[in-house]
N, C-alpha and C positions, 0 to 999 in steps of 0.2 A: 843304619848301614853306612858306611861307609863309603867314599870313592872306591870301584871292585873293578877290574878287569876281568871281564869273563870268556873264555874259551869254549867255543862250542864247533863239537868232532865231528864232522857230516861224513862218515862213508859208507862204501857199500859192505852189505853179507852176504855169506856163501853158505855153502851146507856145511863148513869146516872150521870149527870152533875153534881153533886153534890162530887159524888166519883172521877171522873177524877180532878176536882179541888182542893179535896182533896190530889189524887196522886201528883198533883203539888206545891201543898204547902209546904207537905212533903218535898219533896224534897228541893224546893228552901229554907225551913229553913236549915237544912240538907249541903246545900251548904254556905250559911252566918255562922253557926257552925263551917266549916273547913275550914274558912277566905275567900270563893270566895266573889271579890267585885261587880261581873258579874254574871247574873243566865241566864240561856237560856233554852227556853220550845220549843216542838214539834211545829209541821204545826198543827191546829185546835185542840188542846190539850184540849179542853171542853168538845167536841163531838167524836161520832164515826168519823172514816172516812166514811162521807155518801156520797160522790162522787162515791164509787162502784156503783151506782144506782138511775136513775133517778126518783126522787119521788116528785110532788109540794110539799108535806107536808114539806120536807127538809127545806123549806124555812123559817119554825116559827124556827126553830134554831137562824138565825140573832138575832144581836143587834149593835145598833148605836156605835160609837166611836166618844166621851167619851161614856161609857156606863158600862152596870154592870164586865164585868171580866176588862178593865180598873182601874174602881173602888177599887175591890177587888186583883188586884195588885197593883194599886197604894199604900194601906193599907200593904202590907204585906212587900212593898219595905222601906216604911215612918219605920215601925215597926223594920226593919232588916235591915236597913240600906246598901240596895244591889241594885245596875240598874237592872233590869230584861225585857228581850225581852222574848213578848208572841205573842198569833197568836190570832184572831177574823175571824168570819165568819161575815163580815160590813154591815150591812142594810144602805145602805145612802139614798137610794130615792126607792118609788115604784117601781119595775122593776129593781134598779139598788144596785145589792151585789158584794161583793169583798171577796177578800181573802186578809187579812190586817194582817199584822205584827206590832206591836205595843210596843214601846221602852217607859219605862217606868225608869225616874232616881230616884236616892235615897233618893229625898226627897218626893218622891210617884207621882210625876208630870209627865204628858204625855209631854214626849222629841219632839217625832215625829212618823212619822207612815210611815211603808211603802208599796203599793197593790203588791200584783203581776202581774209582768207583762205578763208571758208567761203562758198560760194557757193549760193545755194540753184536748187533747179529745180521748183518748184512753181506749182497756179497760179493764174496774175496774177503769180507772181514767177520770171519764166524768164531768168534770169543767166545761167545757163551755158550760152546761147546768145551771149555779152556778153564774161563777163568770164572771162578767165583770175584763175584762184586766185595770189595773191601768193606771192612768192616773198622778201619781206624780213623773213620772221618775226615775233616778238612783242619789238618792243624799242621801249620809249621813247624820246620826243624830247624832247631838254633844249632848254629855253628860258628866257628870261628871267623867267619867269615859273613854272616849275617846270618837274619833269621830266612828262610826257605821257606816259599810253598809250592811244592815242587804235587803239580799234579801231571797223569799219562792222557798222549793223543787223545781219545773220544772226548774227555774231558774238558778240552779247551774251548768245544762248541755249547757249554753250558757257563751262564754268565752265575748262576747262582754257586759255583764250585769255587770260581773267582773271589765272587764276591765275600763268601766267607772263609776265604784264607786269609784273603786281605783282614774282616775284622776279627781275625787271630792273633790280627799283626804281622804277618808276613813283610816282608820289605822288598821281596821279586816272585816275581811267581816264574815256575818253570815248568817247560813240557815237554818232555824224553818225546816222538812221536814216530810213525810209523804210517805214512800217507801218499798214495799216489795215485794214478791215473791209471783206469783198466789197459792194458794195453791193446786191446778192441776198441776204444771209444778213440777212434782215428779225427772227431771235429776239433777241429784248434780253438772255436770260439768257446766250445765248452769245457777244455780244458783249461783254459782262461779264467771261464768263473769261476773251476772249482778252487782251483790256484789263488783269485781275489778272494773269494769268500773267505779260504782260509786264514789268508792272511788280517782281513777285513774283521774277522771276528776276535781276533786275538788280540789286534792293537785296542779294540771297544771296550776288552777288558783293561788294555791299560788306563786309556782313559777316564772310564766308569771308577776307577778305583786306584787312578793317579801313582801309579807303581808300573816301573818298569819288568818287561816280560819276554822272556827267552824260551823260542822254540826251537829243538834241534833234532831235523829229519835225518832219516837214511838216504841213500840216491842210487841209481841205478834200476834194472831188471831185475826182476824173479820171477820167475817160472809159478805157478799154480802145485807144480808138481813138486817144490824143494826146490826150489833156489835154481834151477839150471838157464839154461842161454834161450830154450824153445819152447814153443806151446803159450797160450795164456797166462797172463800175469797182470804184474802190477808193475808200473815204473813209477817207481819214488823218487818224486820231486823236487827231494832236494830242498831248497832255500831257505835253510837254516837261518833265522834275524833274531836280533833285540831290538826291541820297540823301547823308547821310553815313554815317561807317564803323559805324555801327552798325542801316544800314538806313533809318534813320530819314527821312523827308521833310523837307528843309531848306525847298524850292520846288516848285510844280507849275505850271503853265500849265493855261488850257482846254482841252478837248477838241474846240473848233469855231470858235476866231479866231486870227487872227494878234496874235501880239505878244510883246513882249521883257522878258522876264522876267528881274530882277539876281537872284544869290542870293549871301549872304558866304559863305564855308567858311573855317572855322575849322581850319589846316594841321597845328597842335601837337595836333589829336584823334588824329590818326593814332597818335602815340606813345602818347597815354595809355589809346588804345583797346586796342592790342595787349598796353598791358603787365598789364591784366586778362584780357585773352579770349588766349592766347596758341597761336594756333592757327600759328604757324609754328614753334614752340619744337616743337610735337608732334606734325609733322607724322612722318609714318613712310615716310622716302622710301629706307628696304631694300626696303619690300614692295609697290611700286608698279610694278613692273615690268609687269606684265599691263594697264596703261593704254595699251600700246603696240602691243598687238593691239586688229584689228577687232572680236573678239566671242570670249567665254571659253567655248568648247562642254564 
């Protein structure tokens, strides 16, 4: 890969697809404006986060890939001449929806796609009522712009997802994401951790696997109930960064506005990072075997 400037779109959603699309457009011009050749949007960046809550109705949200925000990034990529990674809530078959990430290159063409794998079921975050778990593995999408491994939020606290997109080849790893703080857990010390940890685990994968990596949240309220102003929720975070491969903060964003933040990543790190830290020369993949059971009694 290359020296990349990458653009990453931190705003808020609403119940009104029209406007969160809007919010994204913004931006990703906004990013093509101050030279990013790379734009990067939220986890379900169309919609509320409506996993707070289990509702059938949630279901008419879906649409196929190829399909209409496909579409409508493909147009804006052709237009502005930028890759752009977005997120889809995927209708593939009756009964069976995903959580799709969706790499779109510069000439508006669908690169590749990727589901998420890890689903969580926690709560305010009940997916797997939602999404079927992905079934296209950990493999990067080449683009013109490099090769991608573009995995969604829950994903980013698993080092072994990292870890093998990296030996795909990947040359960034990326995380569309969707995270934030109950808005009942009123202690600041601990929304502090959850804030470090996040951040904490995602620079470990830079580290571990000396590739720079790009997470990029929503921010704001949403209500439990669809996105409104009151009641329970979640307030999203916010702090959208790229890390490079040695962990380090290249860029961050705030934790409580919209906005688009350019960050350069400097491509040739990646070689000269590994060939001091050389943690794939050593890795001991005879004795790894037991990674492949659930639990070592």
């Amino acid at each position: 890969m290359n020296s990349l400037s990458v653009g990453l779109v931190q705003h808020r959603c609403t119940a009104d697809r029209e406007e969160n699309l809007g919010r994204g457009a913004a931006g990703i011009r906004r990013a093509a404006e101050g030279g990013a050749q790379l734009a990067v949007l939220p986890e379900l960046h169309g919609t509320p986060y409506f996993c707070q809550s289990e509702f059938v109705e949630h279901f008419d949200l879906a649409e196929p890939v190829p399909g209409p925000t496909t579409e409508w990034l493909g147009g804006l990529a052709r237009q502005l001449r930028i890759a752009i990674v977005g997120s889809v809530f995927e209708r593939r078959a009756p009964g069976i929806y995903h959580n799709t990430a969706v790499v779109i290159d510069r000439d508006g063409s669908l690169a590749g796609r990727y589901r998420k794998m890890h689903i969580p079921d926690d709560p305010s975050y009940y997916e797997k009522f939602y999404f079927t778990p992905g079934d296209l593995g950990f493999q990067p999408v080449q683009t013109s712009v490099g090769k991608l491994g573009v995995l969604v939020c829950w994903d980013q606290w698993y080092p072994e997802a990292a870890r093998l997109m990296a030996l795909a080849g990947a040359e960034m790893l990326i995380y569309p994401t969707a995270i934030g703080w109950d808005s009942e857990e009123k202690s600041g010390d601990e929304r502090r951790r959850q804030l470090a940890a996040w951040l904490t685990i995602q620079q470990g994968h830079a580290v571990a696997n000396g590739l720079p990596v790009v997470g990029v949240n929503r921010v704001g309220f949403e209500s439990a109930q669809g996105g409104g102003d009151e009641g329970p929720g979640q307030i999203f975070w916010g702090n959208s960064f790229v890390a490079g491969p040695q962990g380090e903060i290249l860029g961050m964003a705030s934790n409580d506005r919209e906005e688009t933040l350019i960050v350069p990543v400097d491509g040739a790190r990646t070689e000269a990072v590994r060939r001091i830290w050389p943690f794939f020369r050593d890795r001991r993949i005879d004795a790894y075997q037991d990674l492949l059971k659930r639990f070592i009694d």
